[in-house]
C-alpha distance (Angstrom), angle and dihedral (degrees) to the residues before:
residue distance angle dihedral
X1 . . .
X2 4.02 . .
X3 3.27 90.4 .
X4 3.60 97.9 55.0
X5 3.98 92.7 36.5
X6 4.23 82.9 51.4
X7 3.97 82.9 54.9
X8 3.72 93.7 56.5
X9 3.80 93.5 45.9
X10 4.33 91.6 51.2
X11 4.09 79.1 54.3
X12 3.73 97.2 43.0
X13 4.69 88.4 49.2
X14 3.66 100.3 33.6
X15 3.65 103.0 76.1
X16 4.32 87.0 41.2
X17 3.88 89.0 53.0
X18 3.99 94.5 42.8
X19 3.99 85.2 55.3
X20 4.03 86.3 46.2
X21 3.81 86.3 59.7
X22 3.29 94.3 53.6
X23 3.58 94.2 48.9
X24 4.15 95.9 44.8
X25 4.23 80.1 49.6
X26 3.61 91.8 57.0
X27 4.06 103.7 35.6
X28 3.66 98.0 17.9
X29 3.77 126.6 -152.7
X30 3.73 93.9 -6.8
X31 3.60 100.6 49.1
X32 3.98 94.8 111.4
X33 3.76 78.1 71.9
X34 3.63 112.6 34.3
X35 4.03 97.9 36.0
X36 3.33 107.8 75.9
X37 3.82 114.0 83.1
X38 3.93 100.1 -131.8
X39 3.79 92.5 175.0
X40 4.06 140.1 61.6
X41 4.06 84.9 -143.4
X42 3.58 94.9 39.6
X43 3.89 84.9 64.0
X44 3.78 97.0 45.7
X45 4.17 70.5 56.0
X46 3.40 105.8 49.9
X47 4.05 87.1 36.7
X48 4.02 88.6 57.9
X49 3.42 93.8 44.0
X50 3.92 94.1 -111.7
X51 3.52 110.3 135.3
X52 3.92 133.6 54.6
X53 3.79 118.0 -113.2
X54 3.43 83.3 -116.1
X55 3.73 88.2 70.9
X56 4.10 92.9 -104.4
X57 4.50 111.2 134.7
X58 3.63 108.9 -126.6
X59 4.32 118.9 -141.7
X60 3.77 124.6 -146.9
X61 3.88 77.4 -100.8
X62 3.85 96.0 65.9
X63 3.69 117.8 97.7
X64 4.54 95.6 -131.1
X65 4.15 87.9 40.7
X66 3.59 105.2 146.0
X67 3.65 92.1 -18.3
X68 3.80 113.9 174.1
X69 3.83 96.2 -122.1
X70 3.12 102.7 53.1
X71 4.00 94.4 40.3
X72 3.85 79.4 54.4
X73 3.72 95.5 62.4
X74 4.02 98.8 38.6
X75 3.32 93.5 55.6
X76 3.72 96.8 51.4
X77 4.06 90.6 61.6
X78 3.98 90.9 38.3
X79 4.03 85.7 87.5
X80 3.76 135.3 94.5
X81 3.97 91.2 -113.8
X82 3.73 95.7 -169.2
X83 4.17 92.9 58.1
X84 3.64 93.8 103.8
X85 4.08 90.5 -154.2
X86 3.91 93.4 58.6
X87 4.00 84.4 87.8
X88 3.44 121.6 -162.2
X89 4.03 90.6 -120.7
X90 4.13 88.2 54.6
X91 3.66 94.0 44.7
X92 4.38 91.5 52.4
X93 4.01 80.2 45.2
X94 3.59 91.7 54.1
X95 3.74 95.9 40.9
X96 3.90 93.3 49.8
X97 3.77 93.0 52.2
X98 3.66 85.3 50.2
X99 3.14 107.9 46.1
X100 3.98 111.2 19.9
X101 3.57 88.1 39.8
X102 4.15 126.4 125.4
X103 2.49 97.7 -102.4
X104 4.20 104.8 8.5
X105 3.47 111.4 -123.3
X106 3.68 115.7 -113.4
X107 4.26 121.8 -167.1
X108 3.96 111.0 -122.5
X109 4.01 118.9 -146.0
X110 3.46 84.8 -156.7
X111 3.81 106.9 32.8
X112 3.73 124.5 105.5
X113 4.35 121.9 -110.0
X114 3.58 99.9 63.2
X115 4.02 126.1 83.9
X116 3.58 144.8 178.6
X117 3.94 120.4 -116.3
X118 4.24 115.1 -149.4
X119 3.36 120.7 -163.0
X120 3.98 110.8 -169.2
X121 3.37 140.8 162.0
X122 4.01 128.9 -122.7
X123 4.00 137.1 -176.5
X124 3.84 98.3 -118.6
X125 3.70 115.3 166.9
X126 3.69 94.9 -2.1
X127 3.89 94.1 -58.2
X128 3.76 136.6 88.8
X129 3.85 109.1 -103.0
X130 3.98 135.7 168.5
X131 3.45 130.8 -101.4
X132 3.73 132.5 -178.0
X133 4.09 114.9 -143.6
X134 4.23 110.8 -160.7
X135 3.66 107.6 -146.4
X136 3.78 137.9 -156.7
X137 3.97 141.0 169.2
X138 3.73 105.0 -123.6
X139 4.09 120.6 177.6
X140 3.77 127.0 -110.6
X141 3.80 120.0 179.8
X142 3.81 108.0 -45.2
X143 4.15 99.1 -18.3
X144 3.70 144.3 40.4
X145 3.87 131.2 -95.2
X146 3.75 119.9 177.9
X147 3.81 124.1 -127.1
X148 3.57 140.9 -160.2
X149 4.18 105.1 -113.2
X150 3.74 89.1 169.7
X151 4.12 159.5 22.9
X152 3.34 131.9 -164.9
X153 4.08 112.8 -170.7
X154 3.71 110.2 165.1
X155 4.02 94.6 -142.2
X156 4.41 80.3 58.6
X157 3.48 86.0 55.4
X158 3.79 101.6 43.7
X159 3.93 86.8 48.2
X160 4.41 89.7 58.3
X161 3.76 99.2 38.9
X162 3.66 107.0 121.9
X163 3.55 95.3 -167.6
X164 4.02 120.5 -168.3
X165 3.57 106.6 -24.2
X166 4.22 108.8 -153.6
X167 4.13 85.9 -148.7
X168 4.07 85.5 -102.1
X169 4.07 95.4 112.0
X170 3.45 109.5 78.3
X171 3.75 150.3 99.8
X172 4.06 127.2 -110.8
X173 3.74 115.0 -113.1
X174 3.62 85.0 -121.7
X175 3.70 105.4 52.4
X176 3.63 86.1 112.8
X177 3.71 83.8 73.7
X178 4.12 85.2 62.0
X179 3.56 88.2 47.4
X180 4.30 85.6 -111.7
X181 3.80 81.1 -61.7
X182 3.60 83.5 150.9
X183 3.85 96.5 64.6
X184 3.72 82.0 106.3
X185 3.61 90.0 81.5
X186 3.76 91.2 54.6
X187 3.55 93.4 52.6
X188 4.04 103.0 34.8
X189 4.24 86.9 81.7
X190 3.68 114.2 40.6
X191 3.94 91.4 -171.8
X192 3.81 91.0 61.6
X193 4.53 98.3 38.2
X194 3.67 84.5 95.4
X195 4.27 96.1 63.0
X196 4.07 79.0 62.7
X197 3.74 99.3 67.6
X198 4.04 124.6 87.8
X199 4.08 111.0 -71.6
X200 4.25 89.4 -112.4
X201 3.33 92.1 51.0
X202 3.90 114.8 126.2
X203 3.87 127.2 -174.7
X204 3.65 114.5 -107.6
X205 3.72 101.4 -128.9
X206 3.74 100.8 -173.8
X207 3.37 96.7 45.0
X208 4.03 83.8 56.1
X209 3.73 89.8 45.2
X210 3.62 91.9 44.9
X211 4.17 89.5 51.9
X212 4.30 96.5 50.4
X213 3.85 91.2 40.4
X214 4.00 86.9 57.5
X215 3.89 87.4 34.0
X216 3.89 87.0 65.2
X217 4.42 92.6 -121.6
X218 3.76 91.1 104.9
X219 4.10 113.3 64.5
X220 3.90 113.2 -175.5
X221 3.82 112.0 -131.6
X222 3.86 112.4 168.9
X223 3.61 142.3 -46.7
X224 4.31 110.3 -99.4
X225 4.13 98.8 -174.9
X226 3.56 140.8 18.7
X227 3.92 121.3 -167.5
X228 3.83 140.1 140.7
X229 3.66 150.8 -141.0
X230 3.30 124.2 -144.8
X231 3.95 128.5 -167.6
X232 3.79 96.8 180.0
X233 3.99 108.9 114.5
X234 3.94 100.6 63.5
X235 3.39 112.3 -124.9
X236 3.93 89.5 37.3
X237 3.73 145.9 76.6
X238 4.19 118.1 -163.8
X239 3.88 136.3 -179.3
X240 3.65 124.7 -150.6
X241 3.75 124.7 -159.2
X242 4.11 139.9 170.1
X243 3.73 112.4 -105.0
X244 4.03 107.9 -166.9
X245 3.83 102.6 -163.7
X246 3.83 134.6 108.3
X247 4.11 131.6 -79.5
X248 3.58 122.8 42.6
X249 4.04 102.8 -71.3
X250 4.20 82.9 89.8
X251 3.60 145.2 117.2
X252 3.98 119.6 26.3
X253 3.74 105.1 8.1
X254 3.91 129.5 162.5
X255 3.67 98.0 -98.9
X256 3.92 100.4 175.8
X257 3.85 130.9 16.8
X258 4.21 137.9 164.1
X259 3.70 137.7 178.6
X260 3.78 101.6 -114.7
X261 3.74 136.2 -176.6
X262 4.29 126.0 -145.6
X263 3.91 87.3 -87.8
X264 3.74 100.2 46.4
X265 3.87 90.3 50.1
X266 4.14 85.5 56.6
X267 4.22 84.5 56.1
X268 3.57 92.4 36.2
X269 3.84 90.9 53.4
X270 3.74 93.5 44.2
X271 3.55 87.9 57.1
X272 3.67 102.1 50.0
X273 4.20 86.1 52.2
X274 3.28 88.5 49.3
X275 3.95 90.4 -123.4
């Protein structure tokens, strides 16, 4: 029984001390301190190739900025390595777009295609509920400031699904003729006044979350989870998240990625909003 229970254990470390090697290889005896990326800008660093594994940023002036090599090696320990479906064939992919590119592909702080994702919680209706913030940078005068350009709340979204609509809920072409005194149709079932409204129409969720926040029925709490999705290498969509857990594959790591086209983006988006 120990010995098979020792087994399982061997299995369980192996993997974490194979990605410690290949931290201590890159960062050397220090790399318990300087592996773990504690920052989201010290990753759009370390993903440039703009700071020493020693922890030290790099300028433009520097002779290794951005140099190839060492962009090479950051970005292979800037990955969740225990998600199982960030292979090792779709991570070299990734890397040689990135870095052998032409041009390489470079992440910008300031640039647009990559946003933050809040998840929250708020006292709606007397109880705790979630809510997801959508965040972006967005420029003002000489800086940056970032904004909320969307909500999803699921009771928002429960309230504007139309459903499967039989055909039953509309309005004659010539209700003008009744002077629209048929409105009161519309209006009799509240559940159903959305099947009325133009076929492209689409809720305006932060307007509505905008309207109960100053209404006083949505009470912020705290903010639960942080991550973001970026859509800055062409070709490629990637999510980074905060892992909290010991050794050096920690802090703000690439924790999903794809090879997408123009079209799967659209989907990809969609799903994200929750659209």
């Amino acid at each position: 029984m120990k010995k098979v229970l020792f087994i399982a254990l061997v299995s369980m470390v192996f993997p974490l001390l194979v990605h410690a090697q290949a931290f201590n290889s890159l960062l050397g005896d220090e790399s318990v301190l300087y592996a773990r990326t504690k920052q989201v800008n010290q990753f759009f660093r370390r993903f440039n190739g703009e700071e020493s594994t020693r922890g030290d940023r790099y300028y433009s002036s520097d002779k290794e900025y951005r140099n190839p090599s060492l962009r090479q090696k950051y970005l292979n320990v800037l990955f969740d390595h225990q998600n199982s479906s960030i292979t090792d064939p779709l991570k070299d992919a990734f890397i040689r777009d990135v870095v052998s590119g032409n041009p390489p592909v470079f992440l910008d702080f300031h640039g647009k295609q990559w946003f933050a994702e809040v998840t929250t919680r708020f006292l709606y209706q007397g109880k705790e509920e979630e809510l997801t913030l959508y965040m972006k940078l967005e420029q003002e005068n000489q800086g940056y400031k970032w904004v909320i350009s969307n909500v999803y709340f699921r009771h928002f979204q429960q309230m504007f699904s139309k459903g499967n609509d039989n055909g039953s809920h509309f309005l004659h072409p010539l209700s003008h003729e009744l002077d629209f005194m048929n409105l009161i149709r519309v209006f009799k079932e509240k559940e159903y006044v959305e099947l009325y409204t133009e076929k492209d129409y689409l809720p305006d969720y932060l307007t509505l979350f905008l309207y109960e926040f100053k209404k006083g029925s949505l009470k912020y709490k705290t903010v639960t989870n942080v991550k973001f999705h970026f859509f800055q290498v062409p070709g490629w969509y990637f999510e980074l998240a905060e892992f909290n857990r010991p050794g050096g594959n920690s802090g703000w790591l690439i924790s999903n990625m794809m090879k997408i086209n123009e079209e799967q983006k659209s989907v990809l988006l969609k799903y994200i909003y929750h659209e």
